[in-house]
C-alpha positions as CSV (number, residue, x, y, z in Angstrom):
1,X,52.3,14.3,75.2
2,X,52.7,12.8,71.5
3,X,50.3,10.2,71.0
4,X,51.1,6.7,69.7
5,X,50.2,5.1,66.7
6,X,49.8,1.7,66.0
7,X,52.2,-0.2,63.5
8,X,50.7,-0.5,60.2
9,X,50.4,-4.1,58.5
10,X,53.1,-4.4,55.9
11,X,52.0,-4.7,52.4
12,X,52.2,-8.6,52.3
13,X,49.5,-8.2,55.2
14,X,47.2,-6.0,53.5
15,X,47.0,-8.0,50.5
16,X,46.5,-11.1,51.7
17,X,43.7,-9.5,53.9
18,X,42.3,-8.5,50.6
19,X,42.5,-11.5,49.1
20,X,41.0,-13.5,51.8
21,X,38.1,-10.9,51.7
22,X,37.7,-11.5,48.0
23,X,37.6,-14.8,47.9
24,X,35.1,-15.6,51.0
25,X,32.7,-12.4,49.2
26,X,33.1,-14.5,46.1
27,X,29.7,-16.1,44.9
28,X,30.7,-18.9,43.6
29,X,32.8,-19.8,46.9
30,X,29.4,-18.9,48.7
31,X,27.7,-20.9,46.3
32,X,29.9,-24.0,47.0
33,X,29.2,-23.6,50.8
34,X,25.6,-24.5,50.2
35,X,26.1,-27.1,47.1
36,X,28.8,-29.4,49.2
37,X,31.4,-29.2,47.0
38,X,35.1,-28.5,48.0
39,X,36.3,-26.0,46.5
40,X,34.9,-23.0,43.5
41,X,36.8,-24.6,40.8
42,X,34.0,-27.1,40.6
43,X,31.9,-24.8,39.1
44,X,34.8,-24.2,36.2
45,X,34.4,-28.0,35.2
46,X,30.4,-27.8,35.4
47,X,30.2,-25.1,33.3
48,X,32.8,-26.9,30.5
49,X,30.5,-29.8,31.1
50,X,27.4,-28.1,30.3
51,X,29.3,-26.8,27.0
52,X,31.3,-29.6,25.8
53,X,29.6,-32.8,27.5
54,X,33.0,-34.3,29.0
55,X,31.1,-37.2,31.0
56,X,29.2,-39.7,30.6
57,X,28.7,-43.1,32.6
58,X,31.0,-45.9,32.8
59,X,34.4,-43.4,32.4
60,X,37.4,-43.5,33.0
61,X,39.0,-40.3,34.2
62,X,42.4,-39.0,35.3
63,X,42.6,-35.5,37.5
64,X,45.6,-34.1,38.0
65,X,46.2,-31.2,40.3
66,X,42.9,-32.6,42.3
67,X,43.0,-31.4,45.5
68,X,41.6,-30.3,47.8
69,X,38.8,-32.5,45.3
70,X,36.0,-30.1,43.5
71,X,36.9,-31.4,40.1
72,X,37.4,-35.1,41.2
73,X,33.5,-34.4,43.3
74,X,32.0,-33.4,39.6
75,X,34.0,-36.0,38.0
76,X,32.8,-38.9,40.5
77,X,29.3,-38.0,40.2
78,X,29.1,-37.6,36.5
79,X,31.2,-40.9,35.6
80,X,29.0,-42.9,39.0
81,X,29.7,-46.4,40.3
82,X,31.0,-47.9,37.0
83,X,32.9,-45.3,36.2
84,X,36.6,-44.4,37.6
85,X,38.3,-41.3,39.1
86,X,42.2,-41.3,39.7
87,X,43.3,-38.1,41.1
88,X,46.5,-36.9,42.2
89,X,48.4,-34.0,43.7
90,X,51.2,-33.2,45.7
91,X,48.7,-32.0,49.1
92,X,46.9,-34.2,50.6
93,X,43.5,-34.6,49.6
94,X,40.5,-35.9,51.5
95,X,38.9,-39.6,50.5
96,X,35.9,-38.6,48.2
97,X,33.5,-41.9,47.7
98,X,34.3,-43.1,43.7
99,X,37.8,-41.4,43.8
100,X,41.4,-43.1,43.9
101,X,43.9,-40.5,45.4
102,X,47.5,-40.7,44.6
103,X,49.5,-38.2,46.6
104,X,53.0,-37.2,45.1
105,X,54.9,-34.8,43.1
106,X,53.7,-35.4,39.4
107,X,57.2,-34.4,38.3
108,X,58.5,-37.7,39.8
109,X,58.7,-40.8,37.8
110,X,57.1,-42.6,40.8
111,X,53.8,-40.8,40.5
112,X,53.5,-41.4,36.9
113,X,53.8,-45.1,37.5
114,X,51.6,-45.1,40.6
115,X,48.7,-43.8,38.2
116,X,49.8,-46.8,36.1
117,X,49.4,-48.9,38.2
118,X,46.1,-47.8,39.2
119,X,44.6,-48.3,36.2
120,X,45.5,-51.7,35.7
121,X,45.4,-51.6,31.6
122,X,42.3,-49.7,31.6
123,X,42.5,-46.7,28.6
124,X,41.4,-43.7,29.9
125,X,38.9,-41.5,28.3
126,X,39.7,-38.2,29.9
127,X,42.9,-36.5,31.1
128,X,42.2,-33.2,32.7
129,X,44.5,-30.5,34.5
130,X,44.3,-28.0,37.1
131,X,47.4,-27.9,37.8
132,X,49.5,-24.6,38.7
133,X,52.9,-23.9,40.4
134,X,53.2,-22.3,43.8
135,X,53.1,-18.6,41.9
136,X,55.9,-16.1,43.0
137,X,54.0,-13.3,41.0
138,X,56.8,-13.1,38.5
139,X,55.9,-14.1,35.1
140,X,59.6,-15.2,34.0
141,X,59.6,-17.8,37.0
142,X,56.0,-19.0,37.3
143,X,55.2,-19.2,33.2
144,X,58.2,-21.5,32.7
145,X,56.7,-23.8,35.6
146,X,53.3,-23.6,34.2
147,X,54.2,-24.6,30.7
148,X,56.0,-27.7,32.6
149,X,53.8,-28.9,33.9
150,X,50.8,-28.9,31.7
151,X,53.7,-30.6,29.2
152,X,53.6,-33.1,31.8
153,X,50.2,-33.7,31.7
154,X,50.2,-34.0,27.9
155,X,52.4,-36.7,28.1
156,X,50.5,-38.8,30.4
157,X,47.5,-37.7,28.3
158,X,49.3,-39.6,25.3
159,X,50.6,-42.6,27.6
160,X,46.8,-43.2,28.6
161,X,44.5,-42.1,26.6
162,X,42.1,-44.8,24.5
163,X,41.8,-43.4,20.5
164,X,39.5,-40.3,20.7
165,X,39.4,-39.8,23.8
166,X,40.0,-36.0,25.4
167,X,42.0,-33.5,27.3
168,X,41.6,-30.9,29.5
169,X,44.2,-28.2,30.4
170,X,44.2,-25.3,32.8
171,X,47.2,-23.1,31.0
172,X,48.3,-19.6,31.2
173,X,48.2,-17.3,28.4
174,X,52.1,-16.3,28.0
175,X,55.4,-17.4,27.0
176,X,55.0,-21.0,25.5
177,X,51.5,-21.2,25.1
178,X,51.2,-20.9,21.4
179,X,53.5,-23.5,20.8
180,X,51.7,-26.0,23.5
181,X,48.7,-25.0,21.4
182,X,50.5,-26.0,18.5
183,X,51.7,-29.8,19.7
184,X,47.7,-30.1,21.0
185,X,46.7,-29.5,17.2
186,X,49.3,-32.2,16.7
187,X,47.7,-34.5,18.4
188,X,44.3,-34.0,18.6
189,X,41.5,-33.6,16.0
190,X,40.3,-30.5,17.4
191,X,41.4,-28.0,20.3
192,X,39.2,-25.7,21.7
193,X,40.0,-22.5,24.3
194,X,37.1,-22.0,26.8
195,X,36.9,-19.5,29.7
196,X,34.2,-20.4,32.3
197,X,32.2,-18.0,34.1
198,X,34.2,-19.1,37.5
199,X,37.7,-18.2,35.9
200,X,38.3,-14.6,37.6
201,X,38.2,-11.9,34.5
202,X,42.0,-10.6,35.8
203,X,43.6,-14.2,35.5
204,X,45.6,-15.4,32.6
205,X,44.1,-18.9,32.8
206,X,42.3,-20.6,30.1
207,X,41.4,-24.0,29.8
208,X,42.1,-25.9,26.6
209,X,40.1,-29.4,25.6
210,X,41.5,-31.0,22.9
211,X,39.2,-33.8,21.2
212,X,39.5,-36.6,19.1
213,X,43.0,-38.0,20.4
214,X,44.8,-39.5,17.4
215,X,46.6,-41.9,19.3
């Protein structure tokens, strides 16, 4: 008698089994088990802290593509009680002591002037991005809906920013980014490309800080 074998997982299966293994074998997802913070993309903004001194006491600071909260955590701690966090993304997020949350779609008008609103007049000192589209793993849909968005962010980033102050932009290396380079260099007095430890080596991500807003 033949003997059976067992279905095998599809490929879909197999990678996101490799995926998950990855990421709970990563250290710095180990490493913000033990320090409390939400998620490993804290250690991203740490490290650009460490290099290019983004807080200080009293901020004001906008975070865009928050959730599930590790850059709004480092953000909150380094800006303390006088300071103030808005975040906002389209998941919910859980309350974080120091943080405003604002769930929506930033692509809506509605968001935009819910973070308004939530500053009440105050100018804003940082503007920083994580943001990302859900990624389909095809460049010619997902760069497009990158570049959007961190366009979007500019623009708030222009809307709210006090004179000099800074911006910070997770955006992928591809179609469009020289020319976002380009309008930064516009705008700022200096722009900057960084790569922190945390950013996986295989990913097209950089983050861009742009200094010295001209207003």
């Amino acid at each position: 008698m033949a003997r059976s074998t067992p279905p095998s997982r599809d490929g879909a299966s197999r990678r996101r089994s490799g995926w998950l293994k990855e990421h709970f074998d990563d250290r710095f997802v180990q490493q913000s088990w033990q320090d409390g913070y939400r998620s490993r993309a804290s250690y991203k903004l740490l490290a650009l802290d460490a290099k290019d001194h983004l807080f200080r006491p009293g901020m004001t600071v906008i975070d865009l593509g928050a959730a599930p909260g590790g850059w709004s955590q480092v953000a909150a701690e380094k800006v303390g009680h006088e300071g103030l966090v808005i975040a906002s993304d389209i998941l919910e997020m859980d309350a974080l002591a120091g943080v405003e949350f604002i769930q929506g779609d930033f692509t809506e008008e509605t968001v935009l002037e819910s973070i308004l609103a939530a500053l009440g007049g105050r100018e804003v000192d940082l503007v920083m991005s994580d943001m990302a589209p859900n990624m389909s793993g095809m460049a010619a849909i997902d760069q497009p809906q990158a570049m959007y968005l961190v366009e979007l962010a500019l623009d708030l980033a222009q809307q709210t920013l006090r004179p000099e102050g800074r911006f910070l932009a997770k955006v992928f290396q591809g179609e469009g980014f020289d020319a976002y380079l380009k309008a930064l260099r516009e705008r700022f007095r200096r722009v900057v490309t960084r790569k922190p430890e945390a950013s996986r080596s295989r990913s097209r991500e950089v983050y861009l800080l742009a200094d010295g807003f001209r207003g």
